[in-house]
N, C-alpha and C positions, 0 to 999 in steps of 0.2 A: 466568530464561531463560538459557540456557547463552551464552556470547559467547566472543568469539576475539579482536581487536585493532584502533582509529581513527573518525571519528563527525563529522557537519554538526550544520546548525541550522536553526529555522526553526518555522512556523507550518505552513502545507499548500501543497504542490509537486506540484497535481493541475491537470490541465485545462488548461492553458496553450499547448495545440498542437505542433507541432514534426514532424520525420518522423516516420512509424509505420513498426518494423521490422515489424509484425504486416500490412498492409497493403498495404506498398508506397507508400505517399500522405505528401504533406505535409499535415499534419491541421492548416492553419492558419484564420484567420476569413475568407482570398479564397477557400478552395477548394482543391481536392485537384490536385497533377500527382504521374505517377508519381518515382521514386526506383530506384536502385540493387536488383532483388529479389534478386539476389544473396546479399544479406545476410542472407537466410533459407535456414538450414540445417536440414533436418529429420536427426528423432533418430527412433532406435524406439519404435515405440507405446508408451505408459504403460497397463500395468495395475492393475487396484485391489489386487493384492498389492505390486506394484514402487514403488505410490506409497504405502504407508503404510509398507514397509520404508526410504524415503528419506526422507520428510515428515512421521509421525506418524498416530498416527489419528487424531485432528480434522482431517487434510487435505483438501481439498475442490478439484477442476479450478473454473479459471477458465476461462470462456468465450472462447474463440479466435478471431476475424475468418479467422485461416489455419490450416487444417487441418495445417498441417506443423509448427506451433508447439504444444508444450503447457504451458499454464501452470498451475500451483499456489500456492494459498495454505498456508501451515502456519504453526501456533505453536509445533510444538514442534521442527523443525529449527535448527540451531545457528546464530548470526548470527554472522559475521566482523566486526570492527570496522569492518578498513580495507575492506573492499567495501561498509556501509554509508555508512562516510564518502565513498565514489567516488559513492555515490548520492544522499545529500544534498545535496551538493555539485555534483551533475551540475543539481538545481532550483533554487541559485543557494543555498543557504543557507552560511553562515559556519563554521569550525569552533572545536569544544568539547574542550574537554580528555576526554583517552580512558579517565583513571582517574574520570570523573565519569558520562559515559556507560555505563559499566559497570555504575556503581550504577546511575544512571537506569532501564538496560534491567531490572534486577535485582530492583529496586523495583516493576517494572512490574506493575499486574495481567494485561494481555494481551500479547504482542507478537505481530504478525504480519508475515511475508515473504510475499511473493507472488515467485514463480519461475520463471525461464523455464527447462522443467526439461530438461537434460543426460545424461544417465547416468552421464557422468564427471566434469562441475563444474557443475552448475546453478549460473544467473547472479541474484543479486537484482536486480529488477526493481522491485520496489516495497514498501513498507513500511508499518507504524503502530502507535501502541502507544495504551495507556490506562492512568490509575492510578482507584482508585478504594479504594470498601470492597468491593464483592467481590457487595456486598445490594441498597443503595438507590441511590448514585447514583457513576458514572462520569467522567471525562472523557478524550477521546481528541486525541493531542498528535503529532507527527509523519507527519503520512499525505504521504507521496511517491509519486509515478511517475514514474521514469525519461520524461523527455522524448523518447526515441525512441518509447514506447510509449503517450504519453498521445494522445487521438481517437481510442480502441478501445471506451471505456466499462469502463479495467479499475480506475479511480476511484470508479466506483458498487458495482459490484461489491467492492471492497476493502471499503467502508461496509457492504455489505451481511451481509460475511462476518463483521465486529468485527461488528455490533450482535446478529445471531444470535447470538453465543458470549456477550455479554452479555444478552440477553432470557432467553438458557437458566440464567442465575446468578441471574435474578429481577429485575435491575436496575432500576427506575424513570424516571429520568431520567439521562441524559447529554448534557453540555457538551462542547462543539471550541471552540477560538480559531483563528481563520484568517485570513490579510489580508483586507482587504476586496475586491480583485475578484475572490475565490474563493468568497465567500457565497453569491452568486446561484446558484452550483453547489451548494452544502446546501440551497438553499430550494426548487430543484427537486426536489431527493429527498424535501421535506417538513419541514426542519429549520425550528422557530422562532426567527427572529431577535431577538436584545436588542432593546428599544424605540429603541434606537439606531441600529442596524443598523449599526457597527462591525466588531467582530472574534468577537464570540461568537454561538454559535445552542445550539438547544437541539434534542435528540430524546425523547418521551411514551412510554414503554410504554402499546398500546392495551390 
């Protein structure tokens, strides 16, 4: 996966509430008040040539709350270090040395960005990668979103988009590690939890 320069840490930095620049709302567990809308700038409509010439052809729109925002997933657009590191570290994760992260991303079998797209500097937004063999079995390791944007559902959606690109390689089974009050968020999507119900879940190809 091509990379540019800086990098956090962590487990999964999804779901945790905070503003929604997508919304307008505070997406937290008392309930929504508005915020700043402001802070929503619309860009020119994206079309299905404009976004594969940016994003790649496995690109795929993310589902929007606001019609002035358009967001993308890609694997194959290039990741900047230092704006993932401003990412991971915006979910509270630690940082890792940048010549290490490099390999990591490098090593990776999938990476994904999710993007709030620009025309002039699309912003990462959110992320996740996986290692795996490529065949039988996966595991995916860094899934973030951006705390302004997490209470949109662009969380399930990210899962949604990794596991499709691994169902299509054949995959069997795939592993996440995740703090534990992030589980409850895989177990709704279906993910089976270790006997422990700790830090690991599992996903079945049907």
């Amino acid at each position: 996966m091509p990379t540019s320069s800086g990098t956090g840490e962590g487990w999964t930095g999804i779901g945790r509430g905070g503003d929604s620049m997508l919304t307008g709302e505070r997406g937290d567990a008392s309930g929504s008040e508005p915020i700043r809308k402001a802070w929503v700038i619309s860009a020119p409509p994206l079309t299905s040539q404009s976004m594969v010439q940016a994003y790649g052809e496995n690109a795929r729109l993310c589902a929007s709350p606001n019609p002035q925002v358009s967001l993308v997933f890609s694997r194959s657009r290039p990741l900047d270090l230092v704006e993932l590191e401003r990412l991971l570290e915006a979910v509270g994760w630690s940082r890792r040395p940048v010549r290490r992260v490099r390999r990591a991303l490098e090593n990776s079998l999938i990476t994904v960005g999710l993007w709030r797209h620009d025309p002039r500097v699309p912003r990462l937004i959110g992320f996740a990668r996986c290692t795996g063999d490529g065949v039988l079995e996966a595991t995916i390791w860094d899934v973030a979103i951006h705390p302004l944007y997490q209470g949109a559902g662009l969380g399930r959606q990210l899962m949604d988009y990794l596991l499709d690109a691994l169902r299509a390689m054949g995959t069997e089974r795939v592993t996440l590690f995740a703090d534990p009050g992030v589980l409850p968020f895989y177990e709704r999507l279906g993910w089976e939890l270790e006997p422990n119900g700790h830090r690991c879940a599992f996903w079945y190809a049907s």
